[in-house]
LOMIVEX-599574 format. One line per 5 residues: their letters; for each residue x, y, z of N, C-alpha, C. Coordinates in Angstrom, 1 decimal. Example, Ala and Ser with C-alpha at 12.3 -4.5 7.8 and 13.67 -1.06 7.14 Angstrom:
% residues 2
AS) 13.2:-5.7:7.8:12.3:-4.5:7.8:13.2:-3.3:7.8; 12.8:-2.2:7.1:13.7:-1.1:7.1:12.9:0.0:7.9
END
This chain:
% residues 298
XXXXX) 0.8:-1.2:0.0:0.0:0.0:0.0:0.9:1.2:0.0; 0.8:2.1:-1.3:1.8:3.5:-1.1:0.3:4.5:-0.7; 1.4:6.0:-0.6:0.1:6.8:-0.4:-0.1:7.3:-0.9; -0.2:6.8:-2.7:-1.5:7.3:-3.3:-2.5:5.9:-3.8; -2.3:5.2:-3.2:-3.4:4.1:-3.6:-4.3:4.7:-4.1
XXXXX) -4.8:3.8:-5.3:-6.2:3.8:-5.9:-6.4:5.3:-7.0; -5.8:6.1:-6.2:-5.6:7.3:-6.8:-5.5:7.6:-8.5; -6.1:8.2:-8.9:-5.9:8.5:-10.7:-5.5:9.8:-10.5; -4.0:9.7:-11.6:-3.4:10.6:-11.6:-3.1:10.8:-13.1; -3.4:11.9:-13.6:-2.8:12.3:-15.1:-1.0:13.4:-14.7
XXXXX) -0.3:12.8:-15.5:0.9:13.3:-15.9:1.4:13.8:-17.3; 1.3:15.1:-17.5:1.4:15.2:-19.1:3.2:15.5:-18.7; 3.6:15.5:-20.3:4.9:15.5:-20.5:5.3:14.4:-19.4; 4.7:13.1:-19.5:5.0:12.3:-18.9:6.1:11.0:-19.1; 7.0:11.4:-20.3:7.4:10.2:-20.9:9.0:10.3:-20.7
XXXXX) 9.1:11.1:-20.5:10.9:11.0:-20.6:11.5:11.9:-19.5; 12.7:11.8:-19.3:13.0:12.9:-17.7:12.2:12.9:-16.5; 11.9:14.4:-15.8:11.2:14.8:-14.5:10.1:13.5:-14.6; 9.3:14.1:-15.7:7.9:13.9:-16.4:7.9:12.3:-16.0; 8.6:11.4:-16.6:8.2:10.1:-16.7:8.9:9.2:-14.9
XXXXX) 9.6:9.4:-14.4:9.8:9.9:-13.4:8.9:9.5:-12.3; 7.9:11.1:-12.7:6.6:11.0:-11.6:5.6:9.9:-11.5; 5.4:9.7:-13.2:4.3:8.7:-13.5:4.9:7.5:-12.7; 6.6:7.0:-12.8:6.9:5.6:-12.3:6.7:5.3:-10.6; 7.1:6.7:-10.0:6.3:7.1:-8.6:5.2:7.0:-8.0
XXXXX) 4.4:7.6:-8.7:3.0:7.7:-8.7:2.5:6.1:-8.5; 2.8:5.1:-9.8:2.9:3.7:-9.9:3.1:3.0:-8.5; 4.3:3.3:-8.0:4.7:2.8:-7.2:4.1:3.1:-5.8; 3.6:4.0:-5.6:2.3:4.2:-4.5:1.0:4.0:-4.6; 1.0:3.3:-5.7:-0.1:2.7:-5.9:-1.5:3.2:-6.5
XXXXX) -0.6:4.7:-7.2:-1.8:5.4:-8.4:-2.2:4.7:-9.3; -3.5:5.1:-10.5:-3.3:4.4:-11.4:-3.2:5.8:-12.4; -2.7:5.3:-13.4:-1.5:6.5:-13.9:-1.9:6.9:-15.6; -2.0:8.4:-16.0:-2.3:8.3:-17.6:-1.2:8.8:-17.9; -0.6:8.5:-18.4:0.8:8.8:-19.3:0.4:9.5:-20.4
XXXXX) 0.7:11.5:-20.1:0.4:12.2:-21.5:2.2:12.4:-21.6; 2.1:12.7:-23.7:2.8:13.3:-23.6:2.7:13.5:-25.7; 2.8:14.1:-25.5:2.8:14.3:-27.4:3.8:13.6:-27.9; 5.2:13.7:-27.9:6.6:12.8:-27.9:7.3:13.8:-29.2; 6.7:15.2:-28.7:8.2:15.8:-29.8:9.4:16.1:-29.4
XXXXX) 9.9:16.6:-29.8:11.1:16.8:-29.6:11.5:18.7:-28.3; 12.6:18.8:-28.2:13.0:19.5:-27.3:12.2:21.1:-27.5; 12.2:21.3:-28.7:11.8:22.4:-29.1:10.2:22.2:-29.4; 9.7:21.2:-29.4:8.1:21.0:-29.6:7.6:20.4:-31.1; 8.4:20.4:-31.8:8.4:20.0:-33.0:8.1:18.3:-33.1
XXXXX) 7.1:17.8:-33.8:7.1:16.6:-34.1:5.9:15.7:-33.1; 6.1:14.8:-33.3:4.7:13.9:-32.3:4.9:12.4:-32.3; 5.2:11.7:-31.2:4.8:10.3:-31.6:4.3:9.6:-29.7; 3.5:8.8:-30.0:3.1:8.4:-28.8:3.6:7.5:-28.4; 4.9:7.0:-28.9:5.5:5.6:-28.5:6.4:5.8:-27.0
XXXXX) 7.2:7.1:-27.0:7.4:6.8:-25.8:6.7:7.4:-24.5; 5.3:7.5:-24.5:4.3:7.4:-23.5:4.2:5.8:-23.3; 3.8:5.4:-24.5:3.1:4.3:-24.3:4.5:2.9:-23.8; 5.5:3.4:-24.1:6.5:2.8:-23.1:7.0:2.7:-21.6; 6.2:4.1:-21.2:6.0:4.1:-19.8:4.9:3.2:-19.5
XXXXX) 3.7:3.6:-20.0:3.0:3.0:-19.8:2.8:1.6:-19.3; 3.3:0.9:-20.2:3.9:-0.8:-20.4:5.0:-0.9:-18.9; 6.0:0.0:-18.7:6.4:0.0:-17.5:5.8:-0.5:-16.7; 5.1:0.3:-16.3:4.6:0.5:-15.2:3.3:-0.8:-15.5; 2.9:-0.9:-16.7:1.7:-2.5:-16.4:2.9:-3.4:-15.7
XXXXX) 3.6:-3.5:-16.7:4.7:-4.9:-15.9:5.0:-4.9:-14.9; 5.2:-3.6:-14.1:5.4:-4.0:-12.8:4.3:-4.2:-11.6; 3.3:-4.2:-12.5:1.9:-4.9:-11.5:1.0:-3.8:-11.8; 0.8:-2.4:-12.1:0.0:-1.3:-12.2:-0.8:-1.2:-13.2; -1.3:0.1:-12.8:-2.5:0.3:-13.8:-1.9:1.7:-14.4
XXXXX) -1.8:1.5:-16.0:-1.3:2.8:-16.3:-2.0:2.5:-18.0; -2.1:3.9:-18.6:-2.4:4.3:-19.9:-1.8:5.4:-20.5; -1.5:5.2:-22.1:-0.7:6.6:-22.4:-1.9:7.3:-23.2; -1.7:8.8:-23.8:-2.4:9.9:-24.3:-1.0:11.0:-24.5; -1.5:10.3:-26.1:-0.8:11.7:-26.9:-1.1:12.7:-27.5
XXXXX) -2.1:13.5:-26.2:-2.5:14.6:-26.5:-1.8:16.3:-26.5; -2.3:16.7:-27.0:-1.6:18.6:-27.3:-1.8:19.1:-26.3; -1.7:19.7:-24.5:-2.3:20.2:-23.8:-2.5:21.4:-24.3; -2.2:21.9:-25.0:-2.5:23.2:-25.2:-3.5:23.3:-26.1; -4.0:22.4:-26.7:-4.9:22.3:-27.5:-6.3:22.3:-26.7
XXXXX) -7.5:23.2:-26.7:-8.6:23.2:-25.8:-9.4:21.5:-25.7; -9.5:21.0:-26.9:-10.6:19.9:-27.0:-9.6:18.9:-26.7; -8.2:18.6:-26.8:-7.7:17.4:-26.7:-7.3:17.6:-25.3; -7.4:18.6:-24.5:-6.6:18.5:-23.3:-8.6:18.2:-22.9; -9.6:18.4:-22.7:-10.8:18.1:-22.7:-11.0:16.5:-22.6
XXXXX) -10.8:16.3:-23.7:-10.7:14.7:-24.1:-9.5:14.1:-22.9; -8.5:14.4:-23.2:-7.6:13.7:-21.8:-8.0:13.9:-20.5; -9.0:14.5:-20.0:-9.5:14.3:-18.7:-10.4:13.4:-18.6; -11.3:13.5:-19.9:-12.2:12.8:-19.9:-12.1:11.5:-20.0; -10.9:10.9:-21.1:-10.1:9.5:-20.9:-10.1:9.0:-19.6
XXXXX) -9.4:10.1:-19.3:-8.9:9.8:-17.4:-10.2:8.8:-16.3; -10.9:9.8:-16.3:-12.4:9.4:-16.0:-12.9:8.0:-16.4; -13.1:8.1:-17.8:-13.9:7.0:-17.9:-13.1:5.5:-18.2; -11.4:6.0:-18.2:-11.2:4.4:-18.0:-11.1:4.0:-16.6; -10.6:4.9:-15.9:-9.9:4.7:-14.3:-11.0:5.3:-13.3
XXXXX) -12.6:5.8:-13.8:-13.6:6.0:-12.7:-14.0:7.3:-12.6; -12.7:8.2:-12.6:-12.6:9.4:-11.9:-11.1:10.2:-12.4; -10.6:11.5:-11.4:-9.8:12.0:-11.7:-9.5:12.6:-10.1; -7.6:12.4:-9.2:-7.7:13.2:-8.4:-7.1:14.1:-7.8; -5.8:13.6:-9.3:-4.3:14.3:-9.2:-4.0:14.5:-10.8
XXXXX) -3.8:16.1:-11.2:-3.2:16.2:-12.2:-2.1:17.3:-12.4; -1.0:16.9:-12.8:0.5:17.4:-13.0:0.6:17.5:-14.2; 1.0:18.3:-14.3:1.3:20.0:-15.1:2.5:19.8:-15.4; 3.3:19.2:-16.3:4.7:19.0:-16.4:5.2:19.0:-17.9; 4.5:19.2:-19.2:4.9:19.5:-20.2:5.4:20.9:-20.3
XXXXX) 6.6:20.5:-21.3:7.2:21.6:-22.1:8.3:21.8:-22.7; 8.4:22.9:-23.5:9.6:22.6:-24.4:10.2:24.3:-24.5; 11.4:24.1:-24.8:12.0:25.6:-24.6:12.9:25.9:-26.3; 12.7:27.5:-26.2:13.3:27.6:-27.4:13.8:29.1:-27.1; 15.3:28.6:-26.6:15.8:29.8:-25.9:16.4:30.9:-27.3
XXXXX) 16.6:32.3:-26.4:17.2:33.1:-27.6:17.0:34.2:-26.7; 18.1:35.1:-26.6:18.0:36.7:-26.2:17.5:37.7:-27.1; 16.1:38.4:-26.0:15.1:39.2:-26.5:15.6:40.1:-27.9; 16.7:40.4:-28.1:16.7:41.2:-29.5:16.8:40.6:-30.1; 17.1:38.9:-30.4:16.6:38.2:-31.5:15.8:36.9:-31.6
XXXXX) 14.9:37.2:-30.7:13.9:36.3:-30.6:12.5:36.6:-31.2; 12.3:35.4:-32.3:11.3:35.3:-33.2:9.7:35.4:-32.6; 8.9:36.1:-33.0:7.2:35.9:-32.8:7.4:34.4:-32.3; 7.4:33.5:-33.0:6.9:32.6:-33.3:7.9:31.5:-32.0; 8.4:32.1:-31.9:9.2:31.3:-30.6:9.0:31.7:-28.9
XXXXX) 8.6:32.9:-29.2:7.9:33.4:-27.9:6.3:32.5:-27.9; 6.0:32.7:-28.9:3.9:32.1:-29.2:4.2:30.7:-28.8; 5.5:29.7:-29.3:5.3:28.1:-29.2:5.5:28.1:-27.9; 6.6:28.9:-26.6:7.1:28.6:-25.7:5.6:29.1:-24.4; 5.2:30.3:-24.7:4.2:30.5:-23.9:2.7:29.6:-24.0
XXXXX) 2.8:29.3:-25.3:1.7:28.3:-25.8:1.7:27.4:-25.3; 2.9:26.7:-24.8:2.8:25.1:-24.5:3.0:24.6:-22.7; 3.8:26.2:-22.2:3.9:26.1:-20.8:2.5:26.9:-20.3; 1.9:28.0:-20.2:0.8:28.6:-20.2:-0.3:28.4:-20.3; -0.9:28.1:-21.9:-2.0:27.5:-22.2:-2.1:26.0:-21.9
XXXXX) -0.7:25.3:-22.2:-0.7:24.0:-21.9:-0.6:23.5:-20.1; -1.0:24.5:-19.4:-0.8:24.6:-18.2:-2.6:24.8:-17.9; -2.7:26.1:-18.2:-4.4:25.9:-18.3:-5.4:25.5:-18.7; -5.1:24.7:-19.9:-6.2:24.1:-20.1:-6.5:22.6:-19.8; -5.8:22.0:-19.5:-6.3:20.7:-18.6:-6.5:21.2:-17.0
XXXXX) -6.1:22.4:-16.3:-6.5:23.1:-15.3:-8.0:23.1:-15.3; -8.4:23.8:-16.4:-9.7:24.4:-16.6:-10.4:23.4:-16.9; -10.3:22.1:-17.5:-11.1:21.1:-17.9:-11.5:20.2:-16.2; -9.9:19.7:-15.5:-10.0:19.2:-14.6:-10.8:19.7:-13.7; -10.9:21.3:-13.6:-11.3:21.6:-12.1:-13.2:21.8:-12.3
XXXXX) -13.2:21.8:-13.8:-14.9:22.2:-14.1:-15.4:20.4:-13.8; -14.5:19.6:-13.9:-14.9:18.2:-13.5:-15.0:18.1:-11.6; -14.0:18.6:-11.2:-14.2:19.1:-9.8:-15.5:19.5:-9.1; -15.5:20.9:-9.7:-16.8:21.5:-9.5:-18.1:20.7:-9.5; -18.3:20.4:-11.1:-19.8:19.7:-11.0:-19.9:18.2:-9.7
XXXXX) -18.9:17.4:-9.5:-18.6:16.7:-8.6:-19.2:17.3:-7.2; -18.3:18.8:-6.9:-19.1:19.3:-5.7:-20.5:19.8:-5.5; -21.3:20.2:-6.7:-22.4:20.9:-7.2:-23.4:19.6:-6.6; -22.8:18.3:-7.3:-23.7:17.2:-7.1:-23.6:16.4:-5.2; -23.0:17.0:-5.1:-22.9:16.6:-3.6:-22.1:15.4:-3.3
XXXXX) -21.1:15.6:-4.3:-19.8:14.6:-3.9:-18.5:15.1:-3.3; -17.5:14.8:-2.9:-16.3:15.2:-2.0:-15.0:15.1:-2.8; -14.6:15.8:-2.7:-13.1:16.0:-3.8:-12.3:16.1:-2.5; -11.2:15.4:-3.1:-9.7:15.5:-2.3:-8.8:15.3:-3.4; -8.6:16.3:-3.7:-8.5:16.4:-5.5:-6.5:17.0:-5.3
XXXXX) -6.1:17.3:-6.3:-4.3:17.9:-7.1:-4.5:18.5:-7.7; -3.8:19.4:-7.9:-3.5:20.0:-9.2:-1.8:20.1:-9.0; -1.0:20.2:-9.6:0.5:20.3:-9.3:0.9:21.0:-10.6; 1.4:21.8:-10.3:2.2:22.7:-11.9:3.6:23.0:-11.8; 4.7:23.2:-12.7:5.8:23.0:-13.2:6.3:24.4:-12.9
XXXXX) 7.0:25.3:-12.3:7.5:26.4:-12.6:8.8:26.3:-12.5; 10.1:27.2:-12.7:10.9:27.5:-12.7:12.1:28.6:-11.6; 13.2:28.2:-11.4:13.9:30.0:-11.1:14.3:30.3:-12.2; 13.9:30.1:-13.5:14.3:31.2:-14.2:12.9:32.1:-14.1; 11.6:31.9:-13.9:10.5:32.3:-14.0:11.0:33.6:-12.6
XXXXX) 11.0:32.2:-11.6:10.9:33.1:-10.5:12.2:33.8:-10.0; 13.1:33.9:-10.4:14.7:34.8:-10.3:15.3:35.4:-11.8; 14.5:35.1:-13.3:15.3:35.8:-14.0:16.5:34.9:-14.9; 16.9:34.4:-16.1:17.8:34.3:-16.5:17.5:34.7:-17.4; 19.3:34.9:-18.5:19.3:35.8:-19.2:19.0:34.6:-20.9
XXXXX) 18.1:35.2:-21.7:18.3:34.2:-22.8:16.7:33.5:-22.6; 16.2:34.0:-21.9:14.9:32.7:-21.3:13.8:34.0:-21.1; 13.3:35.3:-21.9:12.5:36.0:-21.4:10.8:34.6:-21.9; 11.1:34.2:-23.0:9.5:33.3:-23.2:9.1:32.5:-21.9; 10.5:32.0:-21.9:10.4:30.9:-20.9:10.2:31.1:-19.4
XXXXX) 11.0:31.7:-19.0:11.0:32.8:-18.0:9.5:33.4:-17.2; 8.7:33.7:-18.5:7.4:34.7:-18.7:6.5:33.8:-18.2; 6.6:32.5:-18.9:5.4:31.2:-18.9:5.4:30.7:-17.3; 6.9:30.5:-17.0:6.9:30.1:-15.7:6.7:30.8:-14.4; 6.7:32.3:-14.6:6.4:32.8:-13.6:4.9:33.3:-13.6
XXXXX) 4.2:33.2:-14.9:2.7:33.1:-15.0:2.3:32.2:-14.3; 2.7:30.6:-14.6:2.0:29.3:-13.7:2.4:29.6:-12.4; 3.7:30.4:-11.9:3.7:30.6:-10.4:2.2:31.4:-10.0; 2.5:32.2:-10.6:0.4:33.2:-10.2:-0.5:32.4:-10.6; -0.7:31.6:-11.5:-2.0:30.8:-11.6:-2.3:29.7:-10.5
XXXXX) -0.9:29.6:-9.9:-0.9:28.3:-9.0:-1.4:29.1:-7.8; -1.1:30.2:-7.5:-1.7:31.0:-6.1:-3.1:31.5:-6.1; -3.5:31.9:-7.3:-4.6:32.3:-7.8:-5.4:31.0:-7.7; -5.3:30.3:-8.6:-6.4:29.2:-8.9:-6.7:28.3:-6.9; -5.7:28.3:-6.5:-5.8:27.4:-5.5:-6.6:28.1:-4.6
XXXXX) -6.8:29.7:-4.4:-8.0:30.6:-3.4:-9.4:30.2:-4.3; -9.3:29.6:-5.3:-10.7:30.0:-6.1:-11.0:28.2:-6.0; -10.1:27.4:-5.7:-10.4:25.8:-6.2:-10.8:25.4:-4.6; -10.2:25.8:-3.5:-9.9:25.1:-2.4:-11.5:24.8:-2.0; -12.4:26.0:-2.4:-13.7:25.6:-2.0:-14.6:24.0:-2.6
XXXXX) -14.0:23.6:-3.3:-14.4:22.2:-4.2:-13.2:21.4:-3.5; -12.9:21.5:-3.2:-12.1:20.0:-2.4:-10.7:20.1:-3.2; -9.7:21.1:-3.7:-8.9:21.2:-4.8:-8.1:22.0:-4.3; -6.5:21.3:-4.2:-5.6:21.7:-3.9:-4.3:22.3:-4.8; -3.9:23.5:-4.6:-3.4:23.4:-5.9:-1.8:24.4:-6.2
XXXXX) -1.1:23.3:-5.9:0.9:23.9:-5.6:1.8:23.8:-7.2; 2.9:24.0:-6.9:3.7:24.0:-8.0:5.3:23.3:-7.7; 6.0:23.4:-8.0:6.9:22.8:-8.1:8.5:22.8:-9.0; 9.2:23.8:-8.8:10.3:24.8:-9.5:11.9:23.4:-9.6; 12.0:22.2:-10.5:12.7:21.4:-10.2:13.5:21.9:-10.9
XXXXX) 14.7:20.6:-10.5:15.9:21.0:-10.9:16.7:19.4:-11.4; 17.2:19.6:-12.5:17.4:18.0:-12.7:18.5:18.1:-14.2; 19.2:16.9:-14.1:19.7:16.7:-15.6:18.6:15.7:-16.9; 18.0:16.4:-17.9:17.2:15.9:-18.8:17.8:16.2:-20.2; 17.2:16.1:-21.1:17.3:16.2:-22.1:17.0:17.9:-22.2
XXXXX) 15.9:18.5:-21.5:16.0:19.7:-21.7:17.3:20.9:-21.2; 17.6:20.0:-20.3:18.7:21.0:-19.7:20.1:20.4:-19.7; 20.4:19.4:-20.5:21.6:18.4:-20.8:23.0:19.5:-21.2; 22.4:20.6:-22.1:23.3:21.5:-22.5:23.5:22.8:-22.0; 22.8:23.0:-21.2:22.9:24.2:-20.4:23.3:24.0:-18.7
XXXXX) 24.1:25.4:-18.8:25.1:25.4:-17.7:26.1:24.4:-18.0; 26.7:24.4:-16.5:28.4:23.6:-16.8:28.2:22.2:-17.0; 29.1:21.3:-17.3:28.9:20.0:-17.8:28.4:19.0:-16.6; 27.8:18.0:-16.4:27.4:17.2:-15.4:28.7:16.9:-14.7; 28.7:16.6:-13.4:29.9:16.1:-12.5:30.1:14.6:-12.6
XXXXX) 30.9:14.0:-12.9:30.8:12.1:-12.6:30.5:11.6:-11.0; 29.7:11.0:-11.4:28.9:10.1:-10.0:29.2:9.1:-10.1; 30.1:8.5:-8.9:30.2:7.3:-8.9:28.8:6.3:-8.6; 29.0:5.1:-9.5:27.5:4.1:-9.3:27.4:3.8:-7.9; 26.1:4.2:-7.9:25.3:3.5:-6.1:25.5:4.7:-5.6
XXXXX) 26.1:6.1:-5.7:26.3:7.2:-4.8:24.8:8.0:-5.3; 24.7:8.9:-4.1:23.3:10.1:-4.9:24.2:10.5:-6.0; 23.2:11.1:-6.9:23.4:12.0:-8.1:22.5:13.1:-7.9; 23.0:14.1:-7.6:22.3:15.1:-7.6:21.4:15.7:-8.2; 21.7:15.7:-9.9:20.8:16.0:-11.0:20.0:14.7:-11.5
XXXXX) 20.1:13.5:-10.6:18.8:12.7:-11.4:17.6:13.1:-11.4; 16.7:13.2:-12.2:15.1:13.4:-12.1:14.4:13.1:-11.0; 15.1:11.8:-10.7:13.8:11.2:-9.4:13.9:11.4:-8.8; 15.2:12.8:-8.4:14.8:13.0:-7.1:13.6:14.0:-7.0; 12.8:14.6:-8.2:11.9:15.7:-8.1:10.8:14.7:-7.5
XXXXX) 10.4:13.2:-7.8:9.3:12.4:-7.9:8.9:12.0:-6.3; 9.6:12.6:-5.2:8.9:12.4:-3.5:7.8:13.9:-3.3; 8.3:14.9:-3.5:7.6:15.5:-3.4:6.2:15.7:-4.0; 6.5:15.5:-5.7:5.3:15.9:-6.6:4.3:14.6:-5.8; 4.4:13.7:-5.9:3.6:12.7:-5.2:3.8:12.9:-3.7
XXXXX) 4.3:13.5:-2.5:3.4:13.4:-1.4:2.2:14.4:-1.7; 2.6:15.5:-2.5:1.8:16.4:-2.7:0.0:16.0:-3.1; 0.4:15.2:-4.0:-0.4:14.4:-5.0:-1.5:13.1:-3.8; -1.1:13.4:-2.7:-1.6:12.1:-1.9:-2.2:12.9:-0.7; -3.2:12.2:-0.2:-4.3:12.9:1.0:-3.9:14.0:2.0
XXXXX) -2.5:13.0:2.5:-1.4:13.7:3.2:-1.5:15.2:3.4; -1.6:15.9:1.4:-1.3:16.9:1.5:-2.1:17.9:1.1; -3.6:17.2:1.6:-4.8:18.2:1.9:-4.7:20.0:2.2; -3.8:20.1:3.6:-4.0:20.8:3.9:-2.8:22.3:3.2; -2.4:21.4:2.5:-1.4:22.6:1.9:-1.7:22.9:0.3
XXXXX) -1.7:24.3:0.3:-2.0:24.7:-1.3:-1.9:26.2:-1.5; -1.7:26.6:-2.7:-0.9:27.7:-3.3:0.5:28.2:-3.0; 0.9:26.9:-2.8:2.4:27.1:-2.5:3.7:26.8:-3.4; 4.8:27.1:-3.6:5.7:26.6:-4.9:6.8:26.0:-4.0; 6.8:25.0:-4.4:8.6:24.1:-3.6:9.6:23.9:-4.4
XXXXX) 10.6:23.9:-4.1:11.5:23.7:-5.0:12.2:22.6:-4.9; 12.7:21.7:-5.9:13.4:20.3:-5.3:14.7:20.6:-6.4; 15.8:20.5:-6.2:17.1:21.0:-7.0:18.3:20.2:-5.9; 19.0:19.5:-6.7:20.2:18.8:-6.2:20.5:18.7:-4.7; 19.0:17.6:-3.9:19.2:17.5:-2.8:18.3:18.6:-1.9
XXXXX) 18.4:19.5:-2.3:17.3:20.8:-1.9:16.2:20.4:-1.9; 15.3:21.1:-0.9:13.7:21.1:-1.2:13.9:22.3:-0.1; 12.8:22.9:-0.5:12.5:24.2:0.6:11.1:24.6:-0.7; 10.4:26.1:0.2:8.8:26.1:0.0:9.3:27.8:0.1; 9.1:28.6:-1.1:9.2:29.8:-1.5:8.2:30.7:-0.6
XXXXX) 8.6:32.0:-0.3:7.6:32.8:0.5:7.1:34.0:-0.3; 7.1:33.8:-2.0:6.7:34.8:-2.6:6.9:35.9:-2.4; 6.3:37.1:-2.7:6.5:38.6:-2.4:6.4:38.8:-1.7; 7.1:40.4:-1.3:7.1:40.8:0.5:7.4:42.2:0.1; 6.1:43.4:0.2:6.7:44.3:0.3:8.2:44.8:1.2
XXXXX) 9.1:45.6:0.3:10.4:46.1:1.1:10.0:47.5:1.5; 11.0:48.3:2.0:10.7:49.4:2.3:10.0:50.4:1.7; 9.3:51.0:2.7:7.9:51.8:2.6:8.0:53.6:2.5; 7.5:54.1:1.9:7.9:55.7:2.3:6.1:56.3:1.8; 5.7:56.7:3.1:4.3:56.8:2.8:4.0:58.4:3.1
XXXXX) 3.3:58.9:2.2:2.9:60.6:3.4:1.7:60.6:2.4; 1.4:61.7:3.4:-0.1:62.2:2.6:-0.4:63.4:2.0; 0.6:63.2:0.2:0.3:63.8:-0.3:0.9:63.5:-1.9; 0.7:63.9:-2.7:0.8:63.6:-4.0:2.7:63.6:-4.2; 3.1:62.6:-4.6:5.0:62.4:-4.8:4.9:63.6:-5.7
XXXXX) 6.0:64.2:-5.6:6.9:65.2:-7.0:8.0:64.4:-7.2; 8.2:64.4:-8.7:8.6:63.6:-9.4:10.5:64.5:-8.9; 10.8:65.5:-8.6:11.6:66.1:-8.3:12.5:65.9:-7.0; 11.9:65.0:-6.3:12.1:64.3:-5.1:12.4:63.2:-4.6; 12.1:62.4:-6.2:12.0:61.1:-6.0:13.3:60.4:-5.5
XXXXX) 14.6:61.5:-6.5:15.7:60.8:-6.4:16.5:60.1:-5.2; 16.5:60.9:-4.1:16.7:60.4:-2.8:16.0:59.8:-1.9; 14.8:59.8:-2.3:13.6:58.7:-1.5:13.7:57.4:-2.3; 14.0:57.1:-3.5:14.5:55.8:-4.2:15.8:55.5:-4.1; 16.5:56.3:-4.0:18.2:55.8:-3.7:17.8:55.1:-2.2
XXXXX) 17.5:55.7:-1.1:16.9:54.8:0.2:16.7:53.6:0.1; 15.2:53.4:-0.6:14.8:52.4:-0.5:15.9:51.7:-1.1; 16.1:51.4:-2.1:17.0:50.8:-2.8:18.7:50.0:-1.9; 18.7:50.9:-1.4:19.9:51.0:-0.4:19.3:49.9:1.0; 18.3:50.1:1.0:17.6:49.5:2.4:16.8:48.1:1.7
XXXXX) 16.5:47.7:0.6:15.9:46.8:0.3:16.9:45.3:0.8; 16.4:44.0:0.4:17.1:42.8:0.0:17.4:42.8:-1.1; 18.7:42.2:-0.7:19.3:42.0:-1.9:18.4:41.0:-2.6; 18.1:40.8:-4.2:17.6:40.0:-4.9:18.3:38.7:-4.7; 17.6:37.4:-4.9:18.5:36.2:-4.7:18.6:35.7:-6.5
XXX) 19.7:34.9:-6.7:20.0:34.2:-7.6:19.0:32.8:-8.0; 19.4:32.2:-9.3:18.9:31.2:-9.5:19.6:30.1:-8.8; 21.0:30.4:-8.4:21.8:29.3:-7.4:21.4:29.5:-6.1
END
């Protein structure tokens, strides 16, 4: 018996890296598991459902109940349809993670329309719209006088939430899902719906080439950049356990885990009367001077 028994959990971008990871977790506590994932490539280009459906197979062999779905989340009617799958083969729906995406980096003076539109398109929309499908399944559930003890779990970043240079699309998308995740969770918690994020840190295919080269780990020692180490958290989250916590972002990165405290007004300069712009200069040199310092993505 793990602690998510019985539990149905959809995982998009579930097939390779973080993503596939979670699903073999989830497995292992005894979810039963939909393996989404389109199967393109790093930049989003392309489609094939074979390596969902090779998790999938995983995880039957090792005694579980699992399905793949190679659906578009960003697509309105197929991310629709993937909840709805969810439902009618496995009963219901009670956990769903937010973990597709693809990056297509480039510093803002030469970055293309069209690579800003695929990267917010697929973290963003592809963020909200199985949100929006799941939680209206939520809803009518509570309308009818049933009880949710429901997930939502979404994917953000520090580059979202601290800034890197080269990553403004990406950057943008992920510090959006940080607000949607604080937002949506004050508007969901009344339906039984819990609803956090999750800023990992890991060696994949998406981040294989960025930053300094991986360190050698000797076999049987931790590795700090494996994936799985993201997959304790997203799944306690994902399990009853973690009812009572929501609109929160944690971070799990090389051995790390800690729980972000969002914004905090810094220093204050208040009177009662209209600023002149002629004044400003030394009442913002203060503050400035008196603030925290900003933290890094390290």
């Amino acid at each position: 018996m793990g602690i998510c028994e019985g539990r149905v959990v959809i995982v998009t971008g579930g097939a390779r890296g973080i993503g596939r990871e979670y699903c073999l977790e989830y497995a292992r506590q005894g979810a039963k598991v939909v393996v989404n994932d389109l199967g393109g490539d790093r930049t989003g280009e392309g489609g094939d459902v074979g390596p969902a459906e090779q998790v999938a197979q995983e995880i039957r062999a090792l005694g579980g109940e699992a399905i793949s779905n190679g659906a578009d989340v960003s697509d309105w009617d197929q991310a629709g349809a993937m909840i709805k799958q969810a439902v009618e083969t496995f009963g219901g729906l009670d956990v769903l993670v937010n973990n597709a995406g693809i990056l297509r980096d480039r510093m803002l003076v030469n970055m293309s329309i069209d690579e800003w539109d695929s990267v917010i398109r697929v973290h963003l929309r592809g963020t909200f719209c199985p949100m929006r499908h799941a939680s209206a399944y939520w809803r009518e559930r509570s309308k009818a006088g049933e009880t949710n003890d429901a997930r939502i779990i979404n994917t953000t970043s520090v580059s979202g939430l601290f800034g890197n240079q080269g990553q403004t699309n990406y950057g943008a998308a992920k510090a959006g899902i940080a607000s949607m995740t604080v937002i949506s969770a004050q508007e969901l918690i009344r339906y039984g719906v819990t609803v956090n994020a999750i800023s990992p840190g890991a060696l994949t295919r998406m981040t294989e080439d960025l930053g300094p080269p991986p360190e050698e780990v000797a076999e049987g020692t931790f590795n700090p950049r494996d994936p799985g180490n993201i997959a304790p958290i997203c799944v306690w989250l994902g399990s009853s356990e973690a009812k009572d916590v929501t609109g929160q972002v944690f971070e799990s990165m090389r051995g790390r885990l800690c729980v972000y405290e969002g914004w905090h007004r810094g220093p204050v300069v208040e009177q009662e009367a209209r600023f002149d712009p002629a004044t400003l200069g030394p009442i913002v040199e203060k503050m400035m001077k008196d603030r925290r310092p900003d933290q890094g993505m390290g």
